[in-house]
mmJSON file of the N, C-alpha and C atoms, coordinates in Angstrom:
{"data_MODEL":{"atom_site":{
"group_PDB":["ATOM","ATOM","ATOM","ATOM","ATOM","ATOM","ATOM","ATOM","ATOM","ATOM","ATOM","ATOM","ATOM","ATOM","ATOM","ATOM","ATOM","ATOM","ATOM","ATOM","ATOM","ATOM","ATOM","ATOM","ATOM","ATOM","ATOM","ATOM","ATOM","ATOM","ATOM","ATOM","ATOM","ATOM","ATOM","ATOM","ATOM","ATOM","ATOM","ATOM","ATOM","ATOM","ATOM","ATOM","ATOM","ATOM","ATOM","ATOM","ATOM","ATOM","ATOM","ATOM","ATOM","ATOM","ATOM","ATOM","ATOM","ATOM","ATOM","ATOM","ATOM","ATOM","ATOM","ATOM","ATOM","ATOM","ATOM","ATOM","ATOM","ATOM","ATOM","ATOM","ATOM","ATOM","ATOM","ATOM","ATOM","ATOM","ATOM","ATOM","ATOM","ATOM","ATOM","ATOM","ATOM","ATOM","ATOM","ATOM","ATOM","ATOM","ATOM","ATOM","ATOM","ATOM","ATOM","ATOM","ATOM","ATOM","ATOM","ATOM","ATOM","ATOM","ATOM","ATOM","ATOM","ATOM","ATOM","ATOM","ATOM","ATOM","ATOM","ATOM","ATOM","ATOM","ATOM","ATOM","ATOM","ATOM","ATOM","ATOM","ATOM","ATOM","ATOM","ATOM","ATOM","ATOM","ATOM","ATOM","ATOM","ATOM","ATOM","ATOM","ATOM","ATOM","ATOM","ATOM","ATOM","ATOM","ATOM","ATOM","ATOM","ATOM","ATOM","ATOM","ATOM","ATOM","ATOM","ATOM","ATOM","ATOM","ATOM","ATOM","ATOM","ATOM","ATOM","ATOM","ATOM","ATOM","ATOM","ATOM","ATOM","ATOM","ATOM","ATOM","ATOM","ATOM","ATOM","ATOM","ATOM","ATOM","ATOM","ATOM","ATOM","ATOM","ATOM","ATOM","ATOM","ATOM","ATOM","ATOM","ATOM","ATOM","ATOM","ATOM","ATOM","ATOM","ATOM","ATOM","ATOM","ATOM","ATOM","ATOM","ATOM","ATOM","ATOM","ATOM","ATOM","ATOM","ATOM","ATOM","ATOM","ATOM","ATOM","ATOM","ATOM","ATOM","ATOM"],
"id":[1,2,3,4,5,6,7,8,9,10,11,12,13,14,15,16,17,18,19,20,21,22,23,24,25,26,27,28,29,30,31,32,33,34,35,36,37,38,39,40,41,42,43,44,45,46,47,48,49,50,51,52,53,54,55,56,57,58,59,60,61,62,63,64,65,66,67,68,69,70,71,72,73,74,75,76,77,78,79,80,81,82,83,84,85,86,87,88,89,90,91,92,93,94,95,96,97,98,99,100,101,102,103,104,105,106,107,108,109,110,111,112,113,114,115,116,117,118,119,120,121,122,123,124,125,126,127,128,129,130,131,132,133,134,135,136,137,138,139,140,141,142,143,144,145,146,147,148,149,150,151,152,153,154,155,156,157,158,159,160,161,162,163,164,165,166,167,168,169,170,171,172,173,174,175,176,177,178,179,180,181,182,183,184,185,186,187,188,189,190,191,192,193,194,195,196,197,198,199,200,201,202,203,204,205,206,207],
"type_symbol":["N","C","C","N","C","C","N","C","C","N","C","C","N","C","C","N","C","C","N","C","C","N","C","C","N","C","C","N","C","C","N","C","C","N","C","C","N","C","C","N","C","C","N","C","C","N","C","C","N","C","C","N","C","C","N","C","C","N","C","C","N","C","C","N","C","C","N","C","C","N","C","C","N","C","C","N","C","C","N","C","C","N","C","C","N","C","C","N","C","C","N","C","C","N","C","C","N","C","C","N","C","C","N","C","C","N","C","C","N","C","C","N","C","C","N","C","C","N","C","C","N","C","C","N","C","C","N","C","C","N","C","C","N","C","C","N","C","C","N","C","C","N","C","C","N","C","C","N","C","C","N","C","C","N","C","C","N","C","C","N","C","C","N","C","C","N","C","C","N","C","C","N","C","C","N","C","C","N","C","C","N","C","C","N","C","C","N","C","C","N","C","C","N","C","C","N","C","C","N","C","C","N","C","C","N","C","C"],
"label_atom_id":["N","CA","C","N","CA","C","N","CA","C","N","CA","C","N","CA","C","N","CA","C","N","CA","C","N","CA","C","N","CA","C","N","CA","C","N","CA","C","N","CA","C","N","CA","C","N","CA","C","N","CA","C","N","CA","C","N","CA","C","N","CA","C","N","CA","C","N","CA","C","N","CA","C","N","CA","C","N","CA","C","N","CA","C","N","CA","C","N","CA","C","N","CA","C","N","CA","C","N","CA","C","N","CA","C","N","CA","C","N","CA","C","N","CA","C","N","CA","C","N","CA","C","N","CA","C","N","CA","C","N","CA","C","N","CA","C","N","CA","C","N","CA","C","N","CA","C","N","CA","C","N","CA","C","N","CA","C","N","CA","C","N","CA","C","N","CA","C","N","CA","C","N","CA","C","N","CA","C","N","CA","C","N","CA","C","N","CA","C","N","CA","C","N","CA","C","N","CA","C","N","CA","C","N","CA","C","N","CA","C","N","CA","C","N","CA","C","N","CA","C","N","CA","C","N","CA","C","N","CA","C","N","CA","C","N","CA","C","N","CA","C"],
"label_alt_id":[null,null,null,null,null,null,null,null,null,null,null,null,null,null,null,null,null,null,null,null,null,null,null,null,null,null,null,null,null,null,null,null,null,null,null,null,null,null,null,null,null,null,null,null,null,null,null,null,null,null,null,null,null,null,null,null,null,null,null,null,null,null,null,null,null,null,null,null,null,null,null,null,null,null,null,null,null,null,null,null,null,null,null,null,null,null,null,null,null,null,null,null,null,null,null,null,null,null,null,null,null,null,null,null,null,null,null,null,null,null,null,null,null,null,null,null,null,null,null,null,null,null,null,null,null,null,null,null,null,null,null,null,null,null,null,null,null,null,null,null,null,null,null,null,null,null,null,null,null,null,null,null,null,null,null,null,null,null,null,null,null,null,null,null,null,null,null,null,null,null,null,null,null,null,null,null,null,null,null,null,null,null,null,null,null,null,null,null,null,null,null,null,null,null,null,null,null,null,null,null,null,null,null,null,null,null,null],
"label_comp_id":["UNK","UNK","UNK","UNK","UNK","UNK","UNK","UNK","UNK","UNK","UNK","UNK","UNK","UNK","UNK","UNK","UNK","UNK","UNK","UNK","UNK","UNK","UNK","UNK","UNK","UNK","UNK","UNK","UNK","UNK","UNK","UNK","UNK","UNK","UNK","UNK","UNK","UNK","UNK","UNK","UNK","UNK","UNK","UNK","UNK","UNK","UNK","UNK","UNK","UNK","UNK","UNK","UNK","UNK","UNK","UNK","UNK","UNK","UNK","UNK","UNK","UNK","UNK","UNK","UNK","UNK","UNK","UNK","UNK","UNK","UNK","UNK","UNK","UNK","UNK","UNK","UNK","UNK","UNK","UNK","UNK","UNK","UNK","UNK","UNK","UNK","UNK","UNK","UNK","UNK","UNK","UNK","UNK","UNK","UNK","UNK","UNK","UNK","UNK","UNK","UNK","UNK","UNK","UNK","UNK","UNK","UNK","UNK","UNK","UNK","UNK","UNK","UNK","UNK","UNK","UNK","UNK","UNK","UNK","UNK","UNK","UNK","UNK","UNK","UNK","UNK","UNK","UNK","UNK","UNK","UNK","UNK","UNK","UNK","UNK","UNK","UNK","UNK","UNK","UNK","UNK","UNK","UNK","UNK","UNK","UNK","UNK","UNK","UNK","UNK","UNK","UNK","UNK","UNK","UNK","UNK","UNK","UNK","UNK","UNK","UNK","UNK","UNK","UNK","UNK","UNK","UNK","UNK","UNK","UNK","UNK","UNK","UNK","UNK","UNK","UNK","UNK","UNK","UNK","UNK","UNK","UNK","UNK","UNK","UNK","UNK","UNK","UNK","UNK","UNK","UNK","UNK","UNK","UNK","UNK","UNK","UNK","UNK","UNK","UNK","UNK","UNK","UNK","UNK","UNK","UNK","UNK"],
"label_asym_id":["A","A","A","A","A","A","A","A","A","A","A","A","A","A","A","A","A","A","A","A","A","A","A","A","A","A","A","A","A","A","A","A","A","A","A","A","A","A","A","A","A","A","A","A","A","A","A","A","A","A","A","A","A","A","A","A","A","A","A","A","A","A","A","A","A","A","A","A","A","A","A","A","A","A","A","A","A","A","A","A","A","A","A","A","A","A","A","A","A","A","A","A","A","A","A","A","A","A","A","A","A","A","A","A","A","A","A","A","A","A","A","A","A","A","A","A","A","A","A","A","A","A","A","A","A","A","A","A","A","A","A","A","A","A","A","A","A","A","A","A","A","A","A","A","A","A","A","A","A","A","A","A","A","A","A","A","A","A","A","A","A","A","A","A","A","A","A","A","A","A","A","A","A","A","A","A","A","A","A","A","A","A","A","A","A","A","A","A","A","A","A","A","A","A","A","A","A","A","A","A","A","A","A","A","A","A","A"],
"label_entity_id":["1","1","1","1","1","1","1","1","1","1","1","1","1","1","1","1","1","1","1","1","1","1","1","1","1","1","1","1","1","1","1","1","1","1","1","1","1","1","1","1","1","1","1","1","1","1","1","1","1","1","1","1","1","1","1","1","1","1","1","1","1","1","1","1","1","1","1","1","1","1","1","1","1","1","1","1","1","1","1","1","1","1","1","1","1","1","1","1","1","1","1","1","1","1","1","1","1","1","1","1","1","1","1","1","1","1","1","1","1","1","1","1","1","1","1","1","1","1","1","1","1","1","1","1","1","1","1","1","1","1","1","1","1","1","1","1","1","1","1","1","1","1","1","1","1","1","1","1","1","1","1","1","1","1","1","1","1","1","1","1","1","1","1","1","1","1","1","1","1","1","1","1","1","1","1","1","1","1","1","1","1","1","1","1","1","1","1","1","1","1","1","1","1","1","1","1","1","1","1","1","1","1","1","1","1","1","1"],
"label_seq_id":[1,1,1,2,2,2,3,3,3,4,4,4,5,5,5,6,6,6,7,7,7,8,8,8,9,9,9,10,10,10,11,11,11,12,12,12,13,13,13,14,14,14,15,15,15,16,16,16,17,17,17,18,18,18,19,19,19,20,20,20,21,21,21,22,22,22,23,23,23,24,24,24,25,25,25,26,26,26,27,27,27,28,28,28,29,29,29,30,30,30,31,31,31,32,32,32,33,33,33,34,34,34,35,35,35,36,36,36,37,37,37,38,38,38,39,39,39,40,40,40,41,41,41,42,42,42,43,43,43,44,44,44,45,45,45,46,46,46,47,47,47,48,48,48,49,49,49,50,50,50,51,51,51,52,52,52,53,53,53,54,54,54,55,55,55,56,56,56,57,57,57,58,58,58,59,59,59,60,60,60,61,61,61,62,62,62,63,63,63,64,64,64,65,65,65,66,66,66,67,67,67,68,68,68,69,69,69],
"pdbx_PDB_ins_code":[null,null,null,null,null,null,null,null,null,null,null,null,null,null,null,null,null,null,null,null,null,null,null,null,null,null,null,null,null,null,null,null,null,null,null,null,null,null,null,null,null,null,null,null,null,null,null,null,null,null,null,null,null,null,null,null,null,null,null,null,null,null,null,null,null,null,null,null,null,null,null,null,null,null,null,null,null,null,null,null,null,null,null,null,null,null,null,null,null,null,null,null,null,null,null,null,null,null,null,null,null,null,null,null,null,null,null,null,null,null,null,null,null,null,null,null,null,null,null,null,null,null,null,null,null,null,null,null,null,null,null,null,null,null,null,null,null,null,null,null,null,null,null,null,null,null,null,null,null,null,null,null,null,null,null,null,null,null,null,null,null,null,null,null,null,null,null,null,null,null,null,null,null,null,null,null,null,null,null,null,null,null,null,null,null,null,null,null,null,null,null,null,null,null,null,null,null,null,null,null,null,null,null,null,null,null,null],
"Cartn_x":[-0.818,-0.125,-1.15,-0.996,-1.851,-1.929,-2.667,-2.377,-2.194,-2.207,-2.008,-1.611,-0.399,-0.125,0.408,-0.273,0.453,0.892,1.822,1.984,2.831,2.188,3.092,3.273,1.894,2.767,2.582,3.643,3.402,4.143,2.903,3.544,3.707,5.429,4.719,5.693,4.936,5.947,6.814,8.202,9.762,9.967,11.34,11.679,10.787,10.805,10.208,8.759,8.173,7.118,5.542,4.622,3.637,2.832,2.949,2.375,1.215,0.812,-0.304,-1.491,-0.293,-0.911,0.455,-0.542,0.031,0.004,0.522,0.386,-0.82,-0.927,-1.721,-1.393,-2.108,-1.739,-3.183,-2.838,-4.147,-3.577,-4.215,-4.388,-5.363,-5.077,-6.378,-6.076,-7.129,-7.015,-7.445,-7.351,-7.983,-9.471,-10.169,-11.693,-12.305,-10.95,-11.905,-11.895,-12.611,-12.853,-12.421,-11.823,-11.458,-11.957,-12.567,-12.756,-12.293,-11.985,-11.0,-11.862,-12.773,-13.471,-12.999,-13.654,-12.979,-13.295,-12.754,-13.131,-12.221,-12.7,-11.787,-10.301,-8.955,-8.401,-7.686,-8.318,-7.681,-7.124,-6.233,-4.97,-5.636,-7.095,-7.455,-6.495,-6.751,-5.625,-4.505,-3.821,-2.257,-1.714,-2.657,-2.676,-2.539,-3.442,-3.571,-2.233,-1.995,-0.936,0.551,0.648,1.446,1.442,0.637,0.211,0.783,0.279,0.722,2.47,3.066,4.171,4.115,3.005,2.944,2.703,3.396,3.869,4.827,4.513,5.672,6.749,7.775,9.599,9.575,8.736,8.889,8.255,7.478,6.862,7.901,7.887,8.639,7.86,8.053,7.055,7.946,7.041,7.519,7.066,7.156,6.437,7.139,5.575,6.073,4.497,4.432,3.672,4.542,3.635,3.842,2.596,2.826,2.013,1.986,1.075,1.451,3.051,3.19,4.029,5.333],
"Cartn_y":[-9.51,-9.364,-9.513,-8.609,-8.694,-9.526,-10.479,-11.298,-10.793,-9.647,-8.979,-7.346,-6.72,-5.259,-4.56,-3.965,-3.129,-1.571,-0.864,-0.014,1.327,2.103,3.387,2.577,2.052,1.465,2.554,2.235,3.445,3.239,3.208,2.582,3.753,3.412,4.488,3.643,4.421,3.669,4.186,4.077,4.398,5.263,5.333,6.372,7.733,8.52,9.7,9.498,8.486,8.149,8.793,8.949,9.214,8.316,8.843,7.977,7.084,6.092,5.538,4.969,4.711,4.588,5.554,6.121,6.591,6.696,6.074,5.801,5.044,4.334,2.947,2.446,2.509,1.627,1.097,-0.138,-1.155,-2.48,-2.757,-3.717,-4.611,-6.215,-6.989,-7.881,-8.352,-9.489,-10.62,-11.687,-13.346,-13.325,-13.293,-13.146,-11.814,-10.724,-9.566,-9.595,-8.685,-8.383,-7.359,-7.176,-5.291,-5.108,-4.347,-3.668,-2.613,-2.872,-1.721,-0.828,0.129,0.709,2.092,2.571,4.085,3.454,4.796,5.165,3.92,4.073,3.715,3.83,3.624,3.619,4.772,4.57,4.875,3.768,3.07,1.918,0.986,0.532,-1.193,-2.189,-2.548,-3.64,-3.26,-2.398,-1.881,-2.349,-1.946,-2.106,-3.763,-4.301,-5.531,-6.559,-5.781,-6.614,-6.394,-5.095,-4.944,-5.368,-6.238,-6.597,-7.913,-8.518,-10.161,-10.319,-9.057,-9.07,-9.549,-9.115,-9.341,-8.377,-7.0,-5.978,-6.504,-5.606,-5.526,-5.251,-5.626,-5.132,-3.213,-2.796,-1.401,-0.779,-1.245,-0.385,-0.416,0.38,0.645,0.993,0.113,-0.259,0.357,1.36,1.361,1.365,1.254,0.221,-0.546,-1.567,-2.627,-3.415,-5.046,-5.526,-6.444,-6.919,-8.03,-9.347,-10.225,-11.178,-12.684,-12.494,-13.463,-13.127,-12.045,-11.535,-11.731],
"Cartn_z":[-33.647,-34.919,-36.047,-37.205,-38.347,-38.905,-39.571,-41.003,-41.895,-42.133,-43.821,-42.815,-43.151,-43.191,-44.027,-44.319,-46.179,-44.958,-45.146,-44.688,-45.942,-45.977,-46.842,-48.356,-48.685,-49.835,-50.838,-52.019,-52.883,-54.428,-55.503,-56.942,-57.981,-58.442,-59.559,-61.002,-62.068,-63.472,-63.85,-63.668,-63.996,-62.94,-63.245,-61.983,-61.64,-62.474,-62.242,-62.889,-63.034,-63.381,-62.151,-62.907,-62.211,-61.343,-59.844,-58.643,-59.198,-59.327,-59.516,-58.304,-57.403,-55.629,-54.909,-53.739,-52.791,-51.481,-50.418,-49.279,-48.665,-49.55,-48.889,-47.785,-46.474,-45.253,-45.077,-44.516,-43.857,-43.041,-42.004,-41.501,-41.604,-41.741,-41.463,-40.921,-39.663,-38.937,-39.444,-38.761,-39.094,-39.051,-40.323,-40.283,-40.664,-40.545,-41.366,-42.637,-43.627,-44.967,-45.526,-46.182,-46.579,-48.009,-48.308,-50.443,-50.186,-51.563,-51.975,-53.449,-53.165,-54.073,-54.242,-55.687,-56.607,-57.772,-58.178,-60.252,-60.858,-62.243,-62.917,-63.057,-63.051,-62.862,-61.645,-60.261,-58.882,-58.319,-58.834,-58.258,-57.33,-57.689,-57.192,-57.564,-58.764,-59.79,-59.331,-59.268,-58.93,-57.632,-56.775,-55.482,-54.738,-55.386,-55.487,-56.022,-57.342,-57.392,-56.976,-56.443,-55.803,-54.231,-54.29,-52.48,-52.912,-53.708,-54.431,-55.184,-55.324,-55.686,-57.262,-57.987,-59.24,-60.406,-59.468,-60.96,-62.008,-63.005,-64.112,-63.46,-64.502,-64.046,-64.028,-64.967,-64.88,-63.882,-62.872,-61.654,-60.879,-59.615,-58.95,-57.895,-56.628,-55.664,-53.845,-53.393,-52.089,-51.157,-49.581,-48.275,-48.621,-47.719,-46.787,-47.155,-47.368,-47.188,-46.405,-45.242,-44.509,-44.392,-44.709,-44.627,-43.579,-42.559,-41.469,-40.372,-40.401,-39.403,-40.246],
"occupancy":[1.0,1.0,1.0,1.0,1.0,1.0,1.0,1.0,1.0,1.0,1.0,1.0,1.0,1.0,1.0,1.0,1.0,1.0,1.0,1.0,1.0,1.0,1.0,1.0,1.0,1.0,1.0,1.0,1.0,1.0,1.0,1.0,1.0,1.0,1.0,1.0,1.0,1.0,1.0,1.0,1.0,1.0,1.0,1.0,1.0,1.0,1.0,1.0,1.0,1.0,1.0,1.0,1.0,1.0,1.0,1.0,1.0,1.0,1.0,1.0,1.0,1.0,1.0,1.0,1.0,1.0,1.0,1.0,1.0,1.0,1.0,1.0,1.0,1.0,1.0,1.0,1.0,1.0,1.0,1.0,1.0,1.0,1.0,1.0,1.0,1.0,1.0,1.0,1.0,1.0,1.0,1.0,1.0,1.0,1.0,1.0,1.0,1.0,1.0,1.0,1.0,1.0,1.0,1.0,1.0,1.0,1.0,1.0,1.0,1.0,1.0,1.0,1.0,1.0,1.0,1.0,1.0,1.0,1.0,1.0,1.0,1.0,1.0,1.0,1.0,1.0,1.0,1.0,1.0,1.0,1.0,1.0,1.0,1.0,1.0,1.0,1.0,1.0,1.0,1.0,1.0,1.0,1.0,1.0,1.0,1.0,1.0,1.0,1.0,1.0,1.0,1.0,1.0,1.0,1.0,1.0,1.0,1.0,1.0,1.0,1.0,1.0,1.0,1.0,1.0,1.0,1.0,1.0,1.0,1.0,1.0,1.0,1.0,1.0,1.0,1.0,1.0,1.0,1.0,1.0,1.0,1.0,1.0,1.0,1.0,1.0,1.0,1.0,1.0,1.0,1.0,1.0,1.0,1.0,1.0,1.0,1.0,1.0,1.0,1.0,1.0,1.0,1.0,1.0,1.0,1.0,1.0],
"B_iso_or_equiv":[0.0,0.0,0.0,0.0,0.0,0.0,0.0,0.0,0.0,0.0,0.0,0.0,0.0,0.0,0.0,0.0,0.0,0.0,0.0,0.0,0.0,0.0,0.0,0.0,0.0,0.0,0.0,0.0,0.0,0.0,0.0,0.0,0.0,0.0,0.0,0.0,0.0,0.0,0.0,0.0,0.0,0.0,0.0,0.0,0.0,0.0,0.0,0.0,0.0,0.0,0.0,0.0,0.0,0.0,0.0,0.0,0.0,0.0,0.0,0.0,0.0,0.0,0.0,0.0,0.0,0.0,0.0,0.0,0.0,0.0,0.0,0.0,0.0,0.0,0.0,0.0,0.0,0.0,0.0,0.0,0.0,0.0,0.0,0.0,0.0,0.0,0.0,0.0,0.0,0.0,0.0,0.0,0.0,0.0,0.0,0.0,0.0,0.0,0.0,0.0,0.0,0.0,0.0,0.0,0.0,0.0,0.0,0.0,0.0,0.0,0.0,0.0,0.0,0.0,0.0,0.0,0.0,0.0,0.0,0.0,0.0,0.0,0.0,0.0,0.0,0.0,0.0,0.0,0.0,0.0,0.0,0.0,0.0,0.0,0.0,0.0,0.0,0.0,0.0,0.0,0.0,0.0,0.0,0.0,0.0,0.0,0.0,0.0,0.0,0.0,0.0,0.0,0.0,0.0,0.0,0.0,0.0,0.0,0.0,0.0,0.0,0.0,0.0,0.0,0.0,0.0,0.0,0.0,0.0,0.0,0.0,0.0,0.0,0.0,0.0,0.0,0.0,0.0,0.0,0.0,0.0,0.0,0.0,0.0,0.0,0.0,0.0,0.0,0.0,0.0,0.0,0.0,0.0,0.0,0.0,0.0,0.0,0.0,0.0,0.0,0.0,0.0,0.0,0.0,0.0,0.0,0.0],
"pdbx_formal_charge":[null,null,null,null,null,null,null,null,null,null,null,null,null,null,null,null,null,null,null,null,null,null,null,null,null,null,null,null,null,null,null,null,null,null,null,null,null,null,null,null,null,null,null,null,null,null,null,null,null,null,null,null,null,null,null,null,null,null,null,null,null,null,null,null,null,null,null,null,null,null,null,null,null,null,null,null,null,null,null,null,null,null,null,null,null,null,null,null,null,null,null,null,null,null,null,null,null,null,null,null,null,null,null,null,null,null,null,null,null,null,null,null,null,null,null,null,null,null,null,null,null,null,null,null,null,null,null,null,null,null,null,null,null,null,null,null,null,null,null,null,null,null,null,null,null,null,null,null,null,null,null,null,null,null,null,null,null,null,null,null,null,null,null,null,null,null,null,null,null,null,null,null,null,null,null,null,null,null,null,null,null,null,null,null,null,null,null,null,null,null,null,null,null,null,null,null,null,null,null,null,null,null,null,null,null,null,null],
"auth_seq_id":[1,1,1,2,2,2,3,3,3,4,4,4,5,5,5,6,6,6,7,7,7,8,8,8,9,9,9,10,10,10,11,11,11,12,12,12,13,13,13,14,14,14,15,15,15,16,16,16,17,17,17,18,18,18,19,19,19,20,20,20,21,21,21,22,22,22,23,23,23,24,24,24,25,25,25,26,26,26,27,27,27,28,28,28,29,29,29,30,30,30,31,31,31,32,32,32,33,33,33,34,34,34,35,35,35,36,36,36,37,37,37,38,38,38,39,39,39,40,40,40,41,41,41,42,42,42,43,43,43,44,44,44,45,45,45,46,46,46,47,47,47,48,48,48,49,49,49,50,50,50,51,51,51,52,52,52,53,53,53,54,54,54,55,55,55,56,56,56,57,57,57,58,58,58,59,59,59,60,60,60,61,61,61,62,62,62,63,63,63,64,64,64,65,65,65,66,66,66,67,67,67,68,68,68,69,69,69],
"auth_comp_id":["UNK","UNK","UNK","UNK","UNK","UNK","UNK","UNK","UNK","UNK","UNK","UNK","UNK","UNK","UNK","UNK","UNK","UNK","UNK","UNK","UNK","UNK","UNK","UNK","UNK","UNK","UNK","UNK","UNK","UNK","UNK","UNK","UNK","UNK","UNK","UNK","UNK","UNK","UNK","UNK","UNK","UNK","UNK","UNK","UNK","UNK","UNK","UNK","UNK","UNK","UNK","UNK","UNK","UNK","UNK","UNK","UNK","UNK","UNK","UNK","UNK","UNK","UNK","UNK","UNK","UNK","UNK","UNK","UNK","UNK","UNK","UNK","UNK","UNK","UNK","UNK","UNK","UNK","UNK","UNK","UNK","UNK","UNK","UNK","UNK","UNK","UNK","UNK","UNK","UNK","UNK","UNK","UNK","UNK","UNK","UNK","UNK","UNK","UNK","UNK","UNK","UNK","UNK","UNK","UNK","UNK","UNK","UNK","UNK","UNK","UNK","UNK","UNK","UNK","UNK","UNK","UNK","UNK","UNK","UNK","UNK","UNK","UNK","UNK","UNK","UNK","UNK","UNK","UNK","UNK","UNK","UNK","UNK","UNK","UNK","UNK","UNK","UNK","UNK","UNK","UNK","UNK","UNK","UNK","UNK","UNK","UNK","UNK","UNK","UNK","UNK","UNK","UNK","UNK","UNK","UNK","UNK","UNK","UNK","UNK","UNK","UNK","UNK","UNK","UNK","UNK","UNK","UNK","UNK","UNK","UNK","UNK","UNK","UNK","UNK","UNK","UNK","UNK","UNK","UNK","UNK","UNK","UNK","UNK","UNK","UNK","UNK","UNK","UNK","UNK","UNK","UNK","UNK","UNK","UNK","UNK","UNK","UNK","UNK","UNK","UNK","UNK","UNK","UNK","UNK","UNK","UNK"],
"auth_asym_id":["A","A","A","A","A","A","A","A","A","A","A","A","A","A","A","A","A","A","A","A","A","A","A","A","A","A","A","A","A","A","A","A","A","A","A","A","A","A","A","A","A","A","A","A","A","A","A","A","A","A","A","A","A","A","A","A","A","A","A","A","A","A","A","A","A","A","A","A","A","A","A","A","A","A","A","A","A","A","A","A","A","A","A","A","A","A","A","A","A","A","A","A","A","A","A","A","A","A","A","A","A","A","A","A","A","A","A","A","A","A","A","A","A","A","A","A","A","A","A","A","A","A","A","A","A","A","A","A","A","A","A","A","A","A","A","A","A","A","A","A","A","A","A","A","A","A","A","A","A","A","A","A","A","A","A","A","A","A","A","A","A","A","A","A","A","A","A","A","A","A","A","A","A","A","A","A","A","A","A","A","A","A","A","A","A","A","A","A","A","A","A","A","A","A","A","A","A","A","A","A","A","A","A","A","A","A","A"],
"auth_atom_id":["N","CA","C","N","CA","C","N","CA","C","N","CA","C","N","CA","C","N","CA","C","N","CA","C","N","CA","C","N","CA","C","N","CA","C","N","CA","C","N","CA","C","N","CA","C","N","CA","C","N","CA","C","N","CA","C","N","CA","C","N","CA","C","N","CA","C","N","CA","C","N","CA","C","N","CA","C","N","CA","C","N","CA","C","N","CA","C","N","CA","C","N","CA","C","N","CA","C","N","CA","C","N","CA","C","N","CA","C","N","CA","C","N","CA","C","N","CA","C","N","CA","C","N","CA","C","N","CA","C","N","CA","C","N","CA","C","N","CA","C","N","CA","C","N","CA","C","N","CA","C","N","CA","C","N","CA","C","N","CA","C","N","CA","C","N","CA","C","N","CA","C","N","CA","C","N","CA","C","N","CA","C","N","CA","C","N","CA","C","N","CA","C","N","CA","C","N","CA","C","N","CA","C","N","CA","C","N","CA","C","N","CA","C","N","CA","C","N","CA","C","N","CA","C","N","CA","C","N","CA","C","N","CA","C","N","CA","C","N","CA","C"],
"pdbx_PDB_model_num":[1,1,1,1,1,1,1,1,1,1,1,1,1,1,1,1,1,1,1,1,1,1,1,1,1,1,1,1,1,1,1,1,1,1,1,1,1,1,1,1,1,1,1,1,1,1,1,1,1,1,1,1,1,1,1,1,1,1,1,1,1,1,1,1,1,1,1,1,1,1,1,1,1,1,1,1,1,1,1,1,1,1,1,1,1,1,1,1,1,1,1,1,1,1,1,1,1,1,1,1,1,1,1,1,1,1,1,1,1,1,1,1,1,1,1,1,1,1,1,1,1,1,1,1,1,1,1,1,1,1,1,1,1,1,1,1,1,1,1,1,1,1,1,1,1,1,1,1,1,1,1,1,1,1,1,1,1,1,1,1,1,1,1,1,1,1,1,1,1,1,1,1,1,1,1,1,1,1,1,1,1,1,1,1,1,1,1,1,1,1,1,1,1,1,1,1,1,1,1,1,1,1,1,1,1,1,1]
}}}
């Protein structure tokens, strides 16, 4: 089992708002490392805080993060 599985995740702002991430999947085990590199705004920060559950009320977030099973 993973310690961290983000699967299909996918952010965008308002409903018909423009994708900002799209289909993010990753696994990580106990002891691996993952970066997350790209341009200036290609959905690091986004990604991130949509992994931490700390978007704004106006994003609109879809997947799956699982953390510790």
């Amino acid at each position: 089992m993973s310690l961290l599985k983000v699967d299909n995740l996918g952010i965008r702002y308002g409903e018909t708002g423009y994708p900002v991430v799209e289909q993010l999947s990753f696994a990580l085990e106990q002891g691996e490392v993952l970066g997350l590199v790209g341009e200036s705004g290609s959905g690091k920060t986004q990604s991130a805080l949509g992994i931490m559950g700390l978007l704004p009320p106006q994003a609109c977030m879809r997947g799956s993060v699982l953390l510790d099973g």
